[in-house]
C-alpha positions as CSV (number, residue, x, y, z in Angstrom):
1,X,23.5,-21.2,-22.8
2,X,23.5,-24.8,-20.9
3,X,20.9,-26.1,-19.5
4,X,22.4,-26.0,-16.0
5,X,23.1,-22.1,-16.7
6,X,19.4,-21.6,-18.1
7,X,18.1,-23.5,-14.6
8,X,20.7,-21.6,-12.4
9,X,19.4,-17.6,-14.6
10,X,15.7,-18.9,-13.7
11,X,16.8,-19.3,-9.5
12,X,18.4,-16.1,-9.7
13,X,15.1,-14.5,-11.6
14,X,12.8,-16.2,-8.9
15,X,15.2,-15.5,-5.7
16,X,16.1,-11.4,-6.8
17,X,13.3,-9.9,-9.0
18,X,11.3,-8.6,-6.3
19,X,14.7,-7.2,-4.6
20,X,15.5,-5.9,-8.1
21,X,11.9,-3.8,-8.5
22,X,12.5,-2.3,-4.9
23,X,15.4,-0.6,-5.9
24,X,14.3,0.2,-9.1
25,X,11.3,2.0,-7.7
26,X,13.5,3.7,-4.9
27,X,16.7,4.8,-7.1
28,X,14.5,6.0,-9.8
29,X,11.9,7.5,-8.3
30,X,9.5,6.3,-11.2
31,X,6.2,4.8,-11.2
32,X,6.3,0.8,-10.6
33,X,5.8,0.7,-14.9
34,X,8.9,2.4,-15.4
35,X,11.0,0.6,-12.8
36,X,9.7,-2.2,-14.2
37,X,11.3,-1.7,-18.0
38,X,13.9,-0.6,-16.1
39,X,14.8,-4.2,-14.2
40,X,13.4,-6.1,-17.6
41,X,16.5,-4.3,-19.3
42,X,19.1,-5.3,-16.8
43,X,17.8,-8.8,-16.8
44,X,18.0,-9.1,-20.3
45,X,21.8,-7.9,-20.0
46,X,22.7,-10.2,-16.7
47,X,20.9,-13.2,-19.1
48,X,23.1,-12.1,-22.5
49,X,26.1,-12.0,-20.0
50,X,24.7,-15.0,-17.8
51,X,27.6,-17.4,-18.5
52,X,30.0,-14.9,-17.6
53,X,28.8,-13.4,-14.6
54,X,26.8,-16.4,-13.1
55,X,30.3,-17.1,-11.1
56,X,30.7,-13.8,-9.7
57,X,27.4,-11.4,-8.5
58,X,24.8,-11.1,-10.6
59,X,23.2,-8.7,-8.7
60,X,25.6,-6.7,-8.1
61,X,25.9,-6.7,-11.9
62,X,21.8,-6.2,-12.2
63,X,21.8,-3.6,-9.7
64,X,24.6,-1.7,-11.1
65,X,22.4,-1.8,-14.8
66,X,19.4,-0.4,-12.8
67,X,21.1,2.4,-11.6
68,X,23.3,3.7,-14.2
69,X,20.0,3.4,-16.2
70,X,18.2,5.4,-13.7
71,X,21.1,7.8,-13.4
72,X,21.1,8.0,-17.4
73,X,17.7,8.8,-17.6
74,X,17.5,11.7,-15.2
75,X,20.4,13.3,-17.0
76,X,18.5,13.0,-20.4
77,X,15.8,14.8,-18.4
78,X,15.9,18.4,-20.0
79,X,12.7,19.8,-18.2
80,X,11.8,19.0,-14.7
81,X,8.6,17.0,-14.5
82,X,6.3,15.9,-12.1
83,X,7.0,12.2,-10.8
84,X,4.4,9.6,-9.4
85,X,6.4,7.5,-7.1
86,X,4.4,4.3,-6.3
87,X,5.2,2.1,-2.5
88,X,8.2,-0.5,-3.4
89,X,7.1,-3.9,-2.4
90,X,8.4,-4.8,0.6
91,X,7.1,-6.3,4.2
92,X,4.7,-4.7,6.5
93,X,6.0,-3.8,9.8
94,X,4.5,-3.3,13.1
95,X,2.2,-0.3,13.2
96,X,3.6,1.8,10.8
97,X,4.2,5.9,10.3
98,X,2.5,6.0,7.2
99,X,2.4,9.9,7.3
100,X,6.0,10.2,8.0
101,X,7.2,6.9,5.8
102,X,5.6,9.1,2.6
103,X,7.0,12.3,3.5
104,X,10.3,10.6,3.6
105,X,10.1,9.0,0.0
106,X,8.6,12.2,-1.5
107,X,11.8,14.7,0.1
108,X,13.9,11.7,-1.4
109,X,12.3,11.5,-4.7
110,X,13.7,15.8,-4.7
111,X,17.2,14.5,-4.7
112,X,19.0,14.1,-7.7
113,X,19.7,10.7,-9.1
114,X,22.9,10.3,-8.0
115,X,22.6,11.5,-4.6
116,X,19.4,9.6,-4.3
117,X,21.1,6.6,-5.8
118,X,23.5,6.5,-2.8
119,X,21.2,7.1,-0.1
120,X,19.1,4.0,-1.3
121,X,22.0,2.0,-2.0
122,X,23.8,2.9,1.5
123,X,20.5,2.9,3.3
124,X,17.6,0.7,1.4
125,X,19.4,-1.5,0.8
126,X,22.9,-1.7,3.4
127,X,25.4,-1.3,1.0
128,X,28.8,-0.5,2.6
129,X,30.2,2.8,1.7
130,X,33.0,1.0,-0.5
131,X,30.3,-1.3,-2.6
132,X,28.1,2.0,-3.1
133,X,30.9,3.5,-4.5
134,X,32.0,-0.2,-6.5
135,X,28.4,0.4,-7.5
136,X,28.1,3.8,-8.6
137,X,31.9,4.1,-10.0
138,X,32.7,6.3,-7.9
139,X,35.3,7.4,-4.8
140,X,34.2,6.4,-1.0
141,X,34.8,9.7,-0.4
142,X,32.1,11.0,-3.2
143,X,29.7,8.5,-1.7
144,X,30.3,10.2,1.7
145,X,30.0,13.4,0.6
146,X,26.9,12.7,-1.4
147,X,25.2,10.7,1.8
148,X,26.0,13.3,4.3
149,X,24.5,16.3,1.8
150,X,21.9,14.1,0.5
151,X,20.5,13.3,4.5
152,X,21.2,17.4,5.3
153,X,19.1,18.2,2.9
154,X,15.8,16.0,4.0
155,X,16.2,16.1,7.7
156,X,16.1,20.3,7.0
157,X,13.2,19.8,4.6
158,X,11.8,17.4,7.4
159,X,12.9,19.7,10.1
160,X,9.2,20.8,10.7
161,X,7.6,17.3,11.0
162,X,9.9,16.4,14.6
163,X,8.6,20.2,15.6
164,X,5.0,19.3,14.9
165,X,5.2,16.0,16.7
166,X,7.4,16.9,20.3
């Protein structure tokens, strides 16, 4: 790798890690350890393929590693474990539903991967339904289908908390 390509792999590094961890943490509902080996294994991929992609979207590329490994992993899940899901970094906004913010990530983390991997990518972090599906390699239409089921299932579970609060 050239120098130019070594200084323009560090930018990248300095400008999208923290980016990278967020939807790590949120798509594979892991503890910040795991997410982290998870984004330390597509950065080592996005730097072996650095030359080639550095023209196109390396995150795109990077987020696409983190999710298929995310989605991989779940399926290679053979018995159903508890799963600590830590706060993704991000920035504090003004007075916060704390309460309601964690009952959101935990009826999320009951999804499976994919659907979970959709509802983060469409929603986290504003993907458009066709670059979810460019993402995932999938159909718009499967990326539809799994967003609409995927928000039925935790405004039902959630149902109770707007009863609670009206």
């Amino acid at each position: 790798m050239t120098e130019e390509d070594e200084a323009a792999f560090d930018e990248f590094l300095a400008a999208r890690s923290t980016a990278l961890l967020r939807t790590a943490i949120l798509v594979c509902g892991a503890s910040t350890p795991d997410a982290e080996d998870m984004v330390q294994s597509a950065l080592e991929k996005v730097y072996r393929h650095w030359p080639r992609i550095r023209h196109d979207n390396p995150e795109a590329y990077a987020r696409r590693v983190v999710v298929n490994g995310a989605i991989s992993r779940a399926r290679r899940r053979k018995v159903l474990q508890e799963i600590t899901f830590a706060h993704p970094p991000d920035t504090p906004v003004e007075s916060p539903d704390v309460g309601l913010r964690q009952a959101l990530l935990d009826e999320l983390r009951r999804l499976p991967a994919r659907m979970r991997a959709v509802l983060v990518l469409r929603y986290w972090e504003d993907m458009s339904e066709a670059e979810t599906a460019a993402m995932l390699g999938c159909s718009v239409g499967t990326v539809k289908s799994q967003a609409a089921r995927g928000l039925a299932r935790v405004r039902a579970r959630m149902g109770h908390m707007e009863g609670a609060s009206a």
